[in-house]
C-alpha positions in Angstrom: 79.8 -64.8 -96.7 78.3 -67.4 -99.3 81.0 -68.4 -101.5 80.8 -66.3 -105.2 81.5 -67.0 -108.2 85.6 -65.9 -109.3 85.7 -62.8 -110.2 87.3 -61.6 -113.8 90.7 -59.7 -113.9 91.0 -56.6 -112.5 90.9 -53.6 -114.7 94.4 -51.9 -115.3 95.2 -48.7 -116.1 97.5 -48.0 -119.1 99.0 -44.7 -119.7 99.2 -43.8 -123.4 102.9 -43.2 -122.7 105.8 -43.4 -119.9 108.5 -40.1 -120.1 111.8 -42.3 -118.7 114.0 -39.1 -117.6 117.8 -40.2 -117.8 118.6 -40.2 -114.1 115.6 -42.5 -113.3 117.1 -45.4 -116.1 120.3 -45.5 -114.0 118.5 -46.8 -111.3 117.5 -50.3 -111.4 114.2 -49.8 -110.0 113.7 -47.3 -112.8 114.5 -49.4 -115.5 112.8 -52.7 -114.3 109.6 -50.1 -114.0 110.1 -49.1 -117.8 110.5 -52.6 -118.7 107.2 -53.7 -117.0 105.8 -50.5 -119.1 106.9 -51.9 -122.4 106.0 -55.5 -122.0 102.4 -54.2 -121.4 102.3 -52.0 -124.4 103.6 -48.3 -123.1 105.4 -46.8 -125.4 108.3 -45.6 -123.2 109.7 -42.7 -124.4 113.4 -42.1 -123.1 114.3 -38.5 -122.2 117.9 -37.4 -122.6 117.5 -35.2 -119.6 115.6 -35.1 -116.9 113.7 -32.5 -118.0 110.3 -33.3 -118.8 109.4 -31.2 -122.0 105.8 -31.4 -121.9 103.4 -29.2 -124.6 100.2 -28.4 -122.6 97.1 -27.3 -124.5 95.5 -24.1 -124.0 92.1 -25.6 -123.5 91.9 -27.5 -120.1 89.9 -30.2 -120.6 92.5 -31.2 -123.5 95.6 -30.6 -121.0 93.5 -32.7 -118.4 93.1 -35.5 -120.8 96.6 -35.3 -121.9 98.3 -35.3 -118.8 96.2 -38.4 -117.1 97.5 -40.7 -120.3 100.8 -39.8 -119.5 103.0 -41.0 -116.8 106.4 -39.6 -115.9 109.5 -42.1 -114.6 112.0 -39.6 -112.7 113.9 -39.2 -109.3 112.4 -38.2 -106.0 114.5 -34.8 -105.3 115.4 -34.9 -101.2 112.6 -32.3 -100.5 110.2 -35.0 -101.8 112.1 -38.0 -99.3 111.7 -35.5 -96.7 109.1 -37.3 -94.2 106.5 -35.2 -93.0 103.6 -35.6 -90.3 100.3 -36.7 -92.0 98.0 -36.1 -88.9 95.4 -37.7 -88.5 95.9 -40.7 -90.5 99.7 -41.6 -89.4 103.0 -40.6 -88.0 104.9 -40.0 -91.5 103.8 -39.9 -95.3 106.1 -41.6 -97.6 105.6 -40.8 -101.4 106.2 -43.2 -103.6 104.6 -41.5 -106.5 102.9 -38.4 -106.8 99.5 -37.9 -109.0 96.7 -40.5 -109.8 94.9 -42.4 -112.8 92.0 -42.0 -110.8 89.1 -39.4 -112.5 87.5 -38.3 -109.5 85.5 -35.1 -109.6 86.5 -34.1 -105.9 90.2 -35.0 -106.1 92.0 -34.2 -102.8 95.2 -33.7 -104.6 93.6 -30.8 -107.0 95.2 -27.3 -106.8 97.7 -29.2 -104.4 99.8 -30.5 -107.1 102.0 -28.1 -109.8 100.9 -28.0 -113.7 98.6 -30.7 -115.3 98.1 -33.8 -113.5 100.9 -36.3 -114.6 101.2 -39.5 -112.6 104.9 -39.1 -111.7 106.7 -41.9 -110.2 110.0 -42.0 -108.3 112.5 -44.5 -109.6 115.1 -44.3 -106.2 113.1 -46.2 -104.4 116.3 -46.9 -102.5 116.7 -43.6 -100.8 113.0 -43.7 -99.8 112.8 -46.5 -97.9 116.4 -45.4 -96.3 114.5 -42.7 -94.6 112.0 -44.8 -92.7 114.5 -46.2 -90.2 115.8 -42.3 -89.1 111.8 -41.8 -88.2 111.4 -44.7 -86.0 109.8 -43.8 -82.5 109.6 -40.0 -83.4 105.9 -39.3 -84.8 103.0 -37.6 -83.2 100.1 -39.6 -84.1 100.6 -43.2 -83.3 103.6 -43.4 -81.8 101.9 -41.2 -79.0 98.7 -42.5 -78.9 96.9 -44.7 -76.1 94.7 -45.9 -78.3 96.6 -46.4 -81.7 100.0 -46.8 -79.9 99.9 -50.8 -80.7 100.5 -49.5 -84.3 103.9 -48.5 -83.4 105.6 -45.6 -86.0 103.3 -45.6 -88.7 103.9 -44.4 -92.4 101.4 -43.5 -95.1 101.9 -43.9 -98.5 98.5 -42.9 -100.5 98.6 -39.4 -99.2 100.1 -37.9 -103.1 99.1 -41.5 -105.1 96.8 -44.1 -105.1 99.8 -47.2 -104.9 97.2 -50.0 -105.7 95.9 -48.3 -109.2 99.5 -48.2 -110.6 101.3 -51.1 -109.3 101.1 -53.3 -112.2 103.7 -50.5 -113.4 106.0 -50.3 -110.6 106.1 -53.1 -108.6 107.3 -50.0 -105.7 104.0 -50.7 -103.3 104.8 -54.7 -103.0 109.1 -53.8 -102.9 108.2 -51.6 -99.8 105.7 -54.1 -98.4 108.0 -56.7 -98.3 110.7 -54.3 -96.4 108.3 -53.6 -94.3 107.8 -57.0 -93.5 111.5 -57.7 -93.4 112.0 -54.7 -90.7 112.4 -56.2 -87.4 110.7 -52.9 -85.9 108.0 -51.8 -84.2 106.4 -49.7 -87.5 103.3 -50.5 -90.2 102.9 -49.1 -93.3 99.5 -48.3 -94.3 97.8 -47.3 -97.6 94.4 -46.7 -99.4 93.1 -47.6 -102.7 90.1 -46.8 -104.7 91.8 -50.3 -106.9 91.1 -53.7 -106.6 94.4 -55.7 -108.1 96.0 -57.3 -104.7 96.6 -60.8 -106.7 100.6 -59.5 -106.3 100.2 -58.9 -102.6 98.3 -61.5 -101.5 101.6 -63.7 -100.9 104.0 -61.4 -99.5 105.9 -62.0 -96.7 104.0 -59.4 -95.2 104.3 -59.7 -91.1 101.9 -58.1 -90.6 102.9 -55.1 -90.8 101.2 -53.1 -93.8 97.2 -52.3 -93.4 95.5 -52.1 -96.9 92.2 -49.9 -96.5 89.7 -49.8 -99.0 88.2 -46.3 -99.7 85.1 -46.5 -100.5 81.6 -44.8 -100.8 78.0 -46.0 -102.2 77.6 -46.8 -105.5 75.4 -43.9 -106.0 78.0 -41.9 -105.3 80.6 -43.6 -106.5 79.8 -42.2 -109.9 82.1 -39.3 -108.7 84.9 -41.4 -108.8 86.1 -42.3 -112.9 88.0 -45.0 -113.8 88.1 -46.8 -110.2 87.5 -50.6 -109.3 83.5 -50.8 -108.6 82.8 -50.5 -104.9 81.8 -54.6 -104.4 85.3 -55.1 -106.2 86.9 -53.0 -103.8 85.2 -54.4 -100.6 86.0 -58.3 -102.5 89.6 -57.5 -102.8 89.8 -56.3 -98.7 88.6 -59.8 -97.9 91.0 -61.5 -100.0 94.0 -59.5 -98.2 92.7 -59.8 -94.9 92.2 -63.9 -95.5 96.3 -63.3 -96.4 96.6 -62.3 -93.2 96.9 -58.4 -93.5 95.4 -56.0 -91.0 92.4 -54.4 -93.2 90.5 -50.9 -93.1 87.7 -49.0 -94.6 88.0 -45.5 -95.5 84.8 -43.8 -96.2 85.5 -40.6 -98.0 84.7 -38.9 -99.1 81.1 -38.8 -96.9 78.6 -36.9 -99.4 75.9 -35.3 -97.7 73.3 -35.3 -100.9 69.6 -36.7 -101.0 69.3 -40.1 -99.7 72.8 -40.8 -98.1 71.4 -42.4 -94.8 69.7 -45.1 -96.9 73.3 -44.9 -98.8 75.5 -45.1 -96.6 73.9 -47.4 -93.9 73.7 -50.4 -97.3 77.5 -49.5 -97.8 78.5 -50.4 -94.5 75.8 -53.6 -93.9 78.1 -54.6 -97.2 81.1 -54.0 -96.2 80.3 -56.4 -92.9 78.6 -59.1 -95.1 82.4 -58.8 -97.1 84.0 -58.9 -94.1 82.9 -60.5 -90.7 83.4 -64.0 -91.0 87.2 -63.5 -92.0 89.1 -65.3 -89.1 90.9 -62.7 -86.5 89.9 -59.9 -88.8 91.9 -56.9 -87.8 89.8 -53.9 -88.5 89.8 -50.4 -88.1 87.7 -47.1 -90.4 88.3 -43.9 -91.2 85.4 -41.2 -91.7 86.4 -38.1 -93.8 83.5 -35.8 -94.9 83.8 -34.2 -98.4 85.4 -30.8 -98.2 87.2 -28.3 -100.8 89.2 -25.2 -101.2 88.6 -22.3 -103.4 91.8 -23.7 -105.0 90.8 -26.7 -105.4 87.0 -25.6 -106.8 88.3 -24.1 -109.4 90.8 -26.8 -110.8 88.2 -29.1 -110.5 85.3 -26.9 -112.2 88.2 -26.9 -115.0 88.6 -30.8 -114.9 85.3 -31.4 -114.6 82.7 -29.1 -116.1 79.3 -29.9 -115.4 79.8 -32.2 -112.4 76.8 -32.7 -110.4 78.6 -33.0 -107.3 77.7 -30.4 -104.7 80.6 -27.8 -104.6 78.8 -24.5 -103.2 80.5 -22.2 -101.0 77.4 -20.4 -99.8 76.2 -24.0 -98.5 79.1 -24.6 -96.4 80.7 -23.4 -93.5 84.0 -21.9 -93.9 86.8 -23.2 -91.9 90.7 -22.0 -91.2 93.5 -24.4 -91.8 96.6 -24.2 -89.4 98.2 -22.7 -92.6 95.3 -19.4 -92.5 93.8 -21.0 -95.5 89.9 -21.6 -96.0 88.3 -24.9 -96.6 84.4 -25.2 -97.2 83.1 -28.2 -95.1 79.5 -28.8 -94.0 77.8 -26.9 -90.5 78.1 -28.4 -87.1 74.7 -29.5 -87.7 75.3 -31.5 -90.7 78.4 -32.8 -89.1 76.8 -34.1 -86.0 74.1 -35.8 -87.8 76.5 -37.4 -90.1 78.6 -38.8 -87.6 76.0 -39.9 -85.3 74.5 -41.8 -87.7 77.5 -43.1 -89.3 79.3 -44.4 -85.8 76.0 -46.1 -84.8 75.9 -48.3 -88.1 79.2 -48.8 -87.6 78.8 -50.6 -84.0 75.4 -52.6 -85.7 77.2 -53.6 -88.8 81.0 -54.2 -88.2 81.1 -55.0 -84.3 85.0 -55.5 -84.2 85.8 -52.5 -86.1 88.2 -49.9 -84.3 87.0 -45.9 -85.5 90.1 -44.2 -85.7 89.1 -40.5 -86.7 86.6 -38.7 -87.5 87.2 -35.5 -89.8 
């Protein structure tokens, strides 16, 4: 890859405000995260309960707004430390915040999440890391796969957040790294980010063991994805953590099958290999998710985002059943054969060493 010129700072996000609920100040974690808040101009608002007292607008695009300038300091109850399986990605999910600064017009975590979309994030870090240890050896994806079993016990924590866009706040993505590195184990953590501010990563005493992915999609349709780190910036900051040494991924999600996305998506990954292929022993592996949504979901978003051109139409999907019995709209066998045909074979052009994990 020729050498470029330095790149400027990364764009952070800044909430308008931080809601400090009392039990999260009493732990040390919590406070140090209000601190960082403060020094970069938050105005931290200290509860005296841990009730969050929050006056939502009738109109929704005002609530929207309202809630993603806002982000909430409080303690992860026990049914939110509770690991569960996050098939197909890895053995466990591990919150360490729930909600996103993110303004992406097909949000995953839309009509998943209760009341408006606060970024919420846990100040007892303590007893979240505690649990890891008690899952050792006991998931279902990786630590019983042939192929991925390398990985050992494998815990995801960008299923509820996106880490990387709000750890200049909480310092809890690089505190968990480093434990992770610590941890004499056979176990990786693994996250995603849409973010490109790894400058506090980059020297970790990682061992190896966490795997930042980039998620990424074409610039054409990236325009679906507000307030993000531009693709490039994205793919640039994967190199710079893989040259530190960390395994690396590409998450290509969501896939978008509008007008032109062969032409789209073949350029995104011929870039991500020019980013990518002359890093020494690059460890890489990708992850192909097609765009899908729920009825649910559909209509939290049409609230969000009103006048959104992306694609959202029930009547041009295929309705499929979840293991719950509910319904998700994804695209026809057809589509989805195409889609990963064509994706798999630029894939083996582009990135040679790459290792596909799933397809979904």
């Amino acid at each position: 890859m020729p050498t470029a010129a330095p790149l400027s700072p990364s764009r952070l996000w800044l909430p308008k405000r931080l809601l400090a609920t009392k039990s999260a100040l009493t732990w040390d974690h919590g406070r140090a995260m209000a601190d960082r808040a403060g020094a970069l101009g938050v105005d931290v608002v200290e509860l005296p309960t841990d009730r969050l007292n929050l006056a939502v607008s009738d109109d929704p695009r005002r609530a929207y707004a309202e809630a993603k300038r806002t982000l909430a300091l409080v303690v992860a109850p026990p049914s939110k430390r509770r690991l569960q399986p996050i098939a197909p990605s890895a053995d466990w999910r591990v919150d360490l915040a729930e909600g996103c600064p993110a303004h992406c017009s097909y949000c995953y975590l839309a009509g998943s999440l209760k009341g408006p979309p606060i970024t919420r994030v846990y100040a007892n870090l303590p007893e979240i890391v505690e649990e890891l240890p008690k899952h050792l050896g006991l998931g279902k994806v990786t630590s019983r796969s042939r192929t991925r079993a390398h990985e050992g016990t494998t815990f995801e924590a960008s299923c509820y957040t996106d880490p990387l866009g709000i750890e200049h706040l909480t310092g809890s993505l690089a505190a968990l790294i480093g434990f992770m590195g610590a941890w004499n184990a056979d176990a990786q953590l693994r996250f995603t980010s849409k973010f490109d501010a790894v400058e506090p990563l980059l020297a970790l005493p990682h061992g190896g063991r966490t795997r930042m992915r980039a998620s990424v999609n074409p610039p054409r349709f990236a325009r679906f994805e507000g307030g993000t780190s531009p693709v490039a910036r994205r793919l640039a900051a994967l190199r710079r953590m893989a040259q530190a040494g960390y395994p690396v991924g590409l998450t290509i999600a969501p896939i978008i099958a509008a007008e032109g996305w062969e032409d789209a998506y073949g350029q995104l990954i011929v870039d991500a290999g020019s980013a990518l292929n002359d890093v020494p022993g690059l460890d890489l592996t990708v992850e192909l998710i097609t765009h899908r949504f729920t009825p649910g979901s559909k209509a939290v978003l049409d609230s969000w985002y009103p006048g959104s051109a992306l694609e959202m139409d029930p009547a041009a999907r295929t309705e499929k059943r979840t293991k719950f019995g509910g319904v998700k709209h994804v695209y026809d066998a057809d589509m989805m054969r195409t889609l990963r045909r064509f994706l798999e074979a630029e894939i083996v052009k582009a990135l040679s060493t790459a290792r596909i994990l799933y397809w979904t």
